[in-house]
Every structure is written in C-alpha cells, then in structure tokens.
MARVEXDREN-380683 format. One record per atom (N, C-alpha, C, CB): residue number from 1; x, y, z. Coordinates in Angstrom, 1 decimal. Glycine has a CB too. Layout:
BEGIN
ATOM mise      X      Y      Z
ATOM  NUM      X      Y      Z
...
//
This chain:
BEGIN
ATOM mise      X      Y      Z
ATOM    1    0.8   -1.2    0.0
ATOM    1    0.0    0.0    0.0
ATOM    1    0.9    1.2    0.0
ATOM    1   -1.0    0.0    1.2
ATOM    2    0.2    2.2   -1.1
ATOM    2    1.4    3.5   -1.2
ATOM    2    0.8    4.8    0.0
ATOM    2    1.4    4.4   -3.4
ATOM    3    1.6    5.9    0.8
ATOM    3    0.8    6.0    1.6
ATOM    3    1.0    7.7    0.5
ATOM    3    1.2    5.5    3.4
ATOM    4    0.3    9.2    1.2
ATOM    4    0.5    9.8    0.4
ATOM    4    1.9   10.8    0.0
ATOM    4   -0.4   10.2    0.6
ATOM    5    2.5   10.8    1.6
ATOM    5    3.9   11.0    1.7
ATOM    5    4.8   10.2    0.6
ATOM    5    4.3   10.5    3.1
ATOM    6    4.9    9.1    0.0
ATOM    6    5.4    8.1   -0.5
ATOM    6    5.1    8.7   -2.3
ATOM    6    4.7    6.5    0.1
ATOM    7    3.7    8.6   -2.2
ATOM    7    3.6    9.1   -3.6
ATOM    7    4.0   10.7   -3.9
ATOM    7    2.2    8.9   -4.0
ATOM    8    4.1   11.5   -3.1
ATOM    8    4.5   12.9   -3.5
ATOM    8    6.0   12.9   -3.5
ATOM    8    3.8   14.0   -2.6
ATOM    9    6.8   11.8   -3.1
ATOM    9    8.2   11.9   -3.5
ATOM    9    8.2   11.3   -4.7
ATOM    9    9.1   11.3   -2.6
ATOM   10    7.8   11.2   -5.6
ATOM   10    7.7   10.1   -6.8
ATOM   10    7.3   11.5   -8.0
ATOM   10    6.1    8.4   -6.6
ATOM   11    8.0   11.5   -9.1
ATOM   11    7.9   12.2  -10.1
ATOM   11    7.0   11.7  -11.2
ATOM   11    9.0   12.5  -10.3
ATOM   12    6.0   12.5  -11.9
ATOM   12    4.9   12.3  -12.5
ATOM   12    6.1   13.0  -14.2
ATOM   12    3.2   13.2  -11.6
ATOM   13    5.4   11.3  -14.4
ATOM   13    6.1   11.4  -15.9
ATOM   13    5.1   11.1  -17.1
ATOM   13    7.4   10.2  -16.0
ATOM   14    4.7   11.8  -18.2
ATOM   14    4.0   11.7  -19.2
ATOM   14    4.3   10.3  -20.4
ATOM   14    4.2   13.1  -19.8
ATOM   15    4.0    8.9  -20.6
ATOM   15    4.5    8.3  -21.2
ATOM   15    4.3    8.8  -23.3
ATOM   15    4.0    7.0  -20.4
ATOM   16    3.3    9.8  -22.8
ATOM   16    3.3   10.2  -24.5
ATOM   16    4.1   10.6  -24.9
ATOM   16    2.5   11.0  -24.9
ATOM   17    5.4   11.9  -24.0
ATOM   17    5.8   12.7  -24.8
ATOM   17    7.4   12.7  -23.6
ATOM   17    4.5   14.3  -25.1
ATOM   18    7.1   11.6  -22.8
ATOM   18    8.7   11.8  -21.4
ATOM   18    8.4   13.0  -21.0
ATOM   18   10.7   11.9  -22.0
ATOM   19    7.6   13.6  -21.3
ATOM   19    7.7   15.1  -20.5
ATOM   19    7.6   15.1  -18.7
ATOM   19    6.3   15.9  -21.0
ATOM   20    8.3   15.8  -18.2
ATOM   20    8.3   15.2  -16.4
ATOM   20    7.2   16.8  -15.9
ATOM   20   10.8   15.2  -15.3
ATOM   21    5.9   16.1  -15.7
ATOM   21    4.8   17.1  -15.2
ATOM   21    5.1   17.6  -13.8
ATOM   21    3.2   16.4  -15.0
ATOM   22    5.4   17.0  -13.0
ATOM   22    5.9   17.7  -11.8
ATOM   22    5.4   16.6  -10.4
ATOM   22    5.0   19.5  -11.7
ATOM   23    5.3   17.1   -9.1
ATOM   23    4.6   16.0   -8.5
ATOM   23    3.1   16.5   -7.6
ATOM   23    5.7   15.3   -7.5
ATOM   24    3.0   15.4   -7.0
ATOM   24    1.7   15.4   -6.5
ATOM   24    1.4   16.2   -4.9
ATOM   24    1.3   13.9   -6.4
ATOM   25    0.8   17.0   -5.3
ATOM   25    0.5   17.7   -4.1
ATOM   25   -1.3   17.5   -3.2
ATOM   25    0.8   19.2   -4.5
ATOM   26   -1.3   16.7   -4.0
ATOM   26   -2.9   17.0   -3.3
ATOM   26   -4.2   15.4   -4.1
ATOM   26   -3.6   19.2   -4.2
ATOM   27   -5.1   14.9   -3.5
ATOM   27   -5.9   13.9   -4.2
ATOM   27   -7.2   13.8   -3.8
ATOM   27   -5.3   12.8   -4.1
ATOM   28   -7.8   13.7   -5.0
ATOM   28   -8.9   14.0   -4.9
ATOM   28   -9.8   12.6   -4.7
ATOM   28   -9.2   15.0   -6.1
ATOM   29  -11.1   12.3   -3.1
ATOM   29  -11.1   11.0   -2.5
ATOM   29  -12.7   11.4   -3.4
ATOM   29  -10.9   10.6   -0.6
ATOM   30  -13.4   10.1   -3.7
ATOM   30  -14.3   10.0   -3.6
ATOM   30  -15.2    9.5   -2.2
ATOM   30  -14.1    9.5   -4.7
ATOM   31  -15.8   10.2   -1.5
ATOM   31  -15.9   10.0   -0.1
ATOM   31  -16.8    9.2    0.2
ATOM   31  -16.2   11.1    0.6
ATOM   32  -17.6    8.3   -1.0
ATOM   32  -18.5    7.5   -0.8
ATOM   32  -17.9    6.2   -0.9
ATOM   32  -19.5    7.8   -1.6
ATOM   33  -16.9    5.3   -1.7
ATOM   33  -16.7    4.6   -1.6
ATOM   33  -14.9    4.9   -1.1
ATOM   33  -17.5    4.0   -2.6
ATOM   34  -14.4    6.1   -1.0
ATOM   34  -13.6    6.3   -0.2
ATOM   34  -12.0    5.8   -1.4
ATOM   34  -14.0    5.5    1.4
ATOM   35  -12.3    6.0   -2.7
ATOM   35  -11.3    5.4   -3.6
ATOM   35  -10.7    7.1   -4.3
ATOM   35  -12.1    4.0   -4.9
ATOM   36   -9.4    6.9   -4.7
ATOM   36   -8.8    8.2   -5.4
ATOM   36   -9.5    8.1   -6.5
ATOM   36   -7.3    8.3   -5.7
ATOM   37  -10.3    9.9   -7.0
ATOM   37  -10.5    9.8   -8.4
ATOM   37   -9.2   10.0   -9.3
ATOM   37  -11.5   10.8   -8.7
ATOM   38   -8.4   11.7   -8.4
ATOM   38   -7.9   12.0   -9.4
ATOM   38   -6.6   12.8   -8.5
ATOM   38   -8.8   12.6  -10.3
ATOM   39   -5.3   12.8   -9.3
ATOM   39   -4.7   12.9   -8.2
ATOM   39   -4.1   14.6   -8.8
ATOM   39   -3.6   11.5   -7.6
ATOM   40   -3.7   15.9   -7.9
ATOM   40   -3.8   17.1   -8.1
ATOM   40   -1.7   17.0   -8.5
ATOM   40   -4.6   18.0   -6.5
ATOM   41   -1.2   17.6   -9.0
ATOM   41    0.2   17.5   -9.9
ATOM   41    0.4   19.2   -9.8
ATOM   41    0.1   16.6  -12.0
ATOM   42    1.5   19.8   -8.9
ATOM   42    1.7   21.1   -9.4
ATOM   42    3.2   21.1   -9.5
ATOM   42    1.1   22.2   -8.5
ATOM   43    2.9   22.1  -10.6
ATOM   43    4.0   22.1  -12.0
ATOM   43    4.3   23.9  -11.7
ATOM   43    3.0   21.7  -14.1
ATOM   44    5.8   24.2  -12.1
ATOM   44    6.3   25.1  -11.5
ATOM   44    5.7   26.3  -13.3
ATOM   44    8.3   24.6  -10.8
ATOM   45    5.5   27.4  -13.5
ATOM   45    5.5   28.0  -14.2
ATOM   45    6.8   29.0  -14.1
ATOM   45    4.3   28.3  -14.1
ATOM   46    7.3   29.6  -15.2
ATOM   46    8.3   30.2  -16.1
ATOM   46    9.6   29.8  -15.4
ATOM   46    8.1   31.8  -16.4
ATOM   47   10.6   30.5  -15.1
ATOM   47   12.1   29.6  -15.2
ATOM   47   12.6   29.6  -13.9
ATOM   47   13.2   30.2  -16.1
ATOM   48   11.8   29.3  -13.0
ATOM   48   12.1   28.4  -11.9
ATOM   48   12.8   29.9  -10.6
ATOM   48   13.7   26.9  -12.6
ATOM   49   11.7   31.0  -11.1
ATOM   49   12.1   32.2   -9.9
ATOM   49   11.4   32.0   -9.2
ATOM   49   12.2   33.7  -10.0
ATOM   50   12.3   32.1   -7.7
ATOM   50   11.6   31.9   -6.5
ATOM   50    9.7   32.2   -6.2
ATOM   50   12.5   32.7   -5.7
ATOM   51    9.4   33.3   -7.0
ATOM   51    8.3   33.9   -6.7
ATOM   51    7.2   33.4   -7.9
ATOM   51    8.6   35.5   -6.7
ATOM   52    7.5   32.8   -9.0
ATOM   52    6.6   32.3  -10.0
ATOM   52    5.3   31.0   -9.2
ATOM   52    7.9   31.5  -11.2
ATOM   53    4.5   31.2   -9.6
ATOM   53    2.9   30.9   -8.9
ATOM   53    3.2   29.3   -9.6
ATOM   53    1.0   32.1   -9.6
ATOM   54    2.8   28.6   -8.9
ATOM   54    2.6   27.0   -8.9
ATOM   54    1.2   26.4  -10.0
ATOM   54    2.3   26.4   -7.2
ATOM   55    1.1   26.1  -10.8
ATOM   55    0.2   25.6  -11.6
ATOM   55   -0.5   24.2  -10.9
ATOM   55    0.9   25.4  -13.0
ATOM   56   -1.5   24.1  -11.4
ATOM   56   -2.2   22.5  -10.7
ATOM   56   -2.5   21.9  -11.6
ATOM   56   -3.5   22.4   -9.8
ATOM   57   -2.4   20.8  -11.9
ATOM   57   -2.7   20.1  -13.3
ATOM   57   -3.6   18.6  -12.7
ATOM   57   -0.8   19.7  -14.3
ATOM   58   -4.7   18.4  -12.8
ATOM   58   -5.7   17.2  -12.4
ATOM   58   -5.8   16.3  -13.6
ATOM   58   -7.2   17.8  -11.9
ATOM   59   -5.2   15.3  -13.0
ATOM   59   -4.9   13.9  -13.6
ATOM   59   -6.1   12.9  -12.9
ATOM   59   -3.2   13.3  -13.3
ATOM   60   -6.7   12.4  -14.0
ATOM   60   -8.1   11.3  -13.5
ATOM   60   -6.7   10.2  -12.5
ATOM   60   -9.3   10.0  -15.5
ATOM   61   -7.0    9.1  -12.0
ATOM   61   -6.4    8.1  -11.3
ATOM   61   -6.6    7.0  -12.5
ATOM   61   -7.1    7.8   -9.9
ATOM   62   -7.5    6.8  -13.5
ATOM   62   -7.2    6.0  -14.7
ATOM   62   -6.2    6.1  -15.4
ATOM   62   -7.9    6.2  -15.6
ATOM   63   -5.6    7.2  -15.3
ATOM   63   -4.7    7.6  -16.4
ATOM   63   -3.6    7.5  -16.5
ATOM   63   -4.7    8.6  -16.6
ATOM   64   -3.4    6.8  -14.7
ATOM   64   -1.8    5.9  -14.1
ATOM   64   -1.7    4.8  -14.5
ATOM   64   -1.6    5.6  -12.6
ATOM   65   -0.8    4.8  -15.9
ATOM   65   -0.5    3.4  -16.1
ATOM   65    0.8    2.4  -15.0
ATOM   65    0.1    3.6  -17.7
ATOM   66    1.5    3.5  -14.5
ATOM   66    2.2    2.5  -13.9
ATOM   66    2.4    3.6  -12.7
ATOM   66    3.5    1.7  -14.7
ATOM   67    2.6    2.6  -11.1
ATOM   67    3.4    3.3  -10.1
ATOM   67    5.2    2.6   -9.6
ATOM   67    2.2    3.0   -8.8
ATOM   68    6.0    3.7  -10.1
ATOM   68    6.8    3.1  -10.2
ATOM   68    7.6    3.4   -9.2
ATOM   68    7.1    3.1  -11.3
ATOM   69    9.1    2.7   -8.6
ATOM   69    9.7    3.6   -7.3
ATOM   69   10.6    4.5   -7.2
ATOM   69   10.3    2.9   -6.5
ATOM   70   10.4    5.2   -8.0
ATOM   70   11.1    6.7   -8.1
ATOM   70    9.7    7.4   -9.6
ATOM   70   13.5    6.6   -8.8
ATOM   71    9.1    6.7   -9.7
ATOM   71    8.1    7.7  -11.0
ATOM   71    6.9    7.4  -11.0
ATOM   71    8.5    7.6  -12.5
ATOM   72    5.7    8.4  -11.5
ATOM   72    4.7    7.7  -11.4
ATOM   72    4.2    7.8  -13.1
ATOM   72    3.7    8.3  -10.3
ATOM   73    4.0    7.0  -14.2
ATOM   73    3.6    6.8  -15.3
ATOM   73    2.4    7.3  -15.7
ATOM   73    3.6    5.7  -15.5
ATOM   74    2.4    8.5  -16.8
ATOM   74    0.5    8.5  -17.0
ATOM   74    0.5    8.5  -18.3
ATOM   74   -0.6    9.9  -16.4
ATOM   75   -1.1    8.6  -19.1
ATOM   75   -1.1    8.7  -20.5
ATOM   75   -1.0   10.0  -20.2
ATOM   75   -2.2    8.1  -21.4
//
C-alpha cells in the first residue's frame, strides 16, 4: 500500500511525450466509496524564480499506467 507521503516523492512522468509534469500535491477522494479519483500534480510555471505561482494540473487516477519507485507513469 502506497501511503501519500510516498507518492508525492515520486515524479509524475507523461508516457506520451517523457515530459516530467511535476509532483503530487494533493488527491482528490471520492468520499463515498472512499477510492482516489484523481490525483492534483503542481507544476512550477516560467524559469524556476523563486516567486513564479505553482500551476495544478488534475490527472483522473485512470490515467496511471504505472506506479513506479522513483516515478509515477500517465497517459
């Protein structure tokens, strides 16, 4: 079992394009049957100055093809 500490050290990687999206800050529960829909990815905007605003990029939980131990795989 991954816990969420575990997955937000793990880098979210695009298998379409290798592009590395950034990691996971945040996941979204479905509170009824208590399963991840979708998990929240923020991605740094323009060239990495201290003060540039954090983007959020929402990835369904389908869309993880693989959990890997240093990456996490999506379409």
């Amino acid at each position: 079992m991954e816990t969420l500490m575990n997955l937000q050290t793990k880098e979210i990687v695009s298998v379409e394009t290798g592009a590395r999206i950034g990691y996971i800050v945040d996941l979204e529960i479905d509170v009824d049957s208590g399963l991840i829909t979708d998990i929240i990815v923020g991605t740094r905007s323009g060239l990495g100055n201290l003060f540039n605003k954090r983007d959020e990029t929402i990835i369904p939980w389908e869309r993880i093809i693989t959990l890997g131990n240093d990456v996490i795989l999506v379409e």
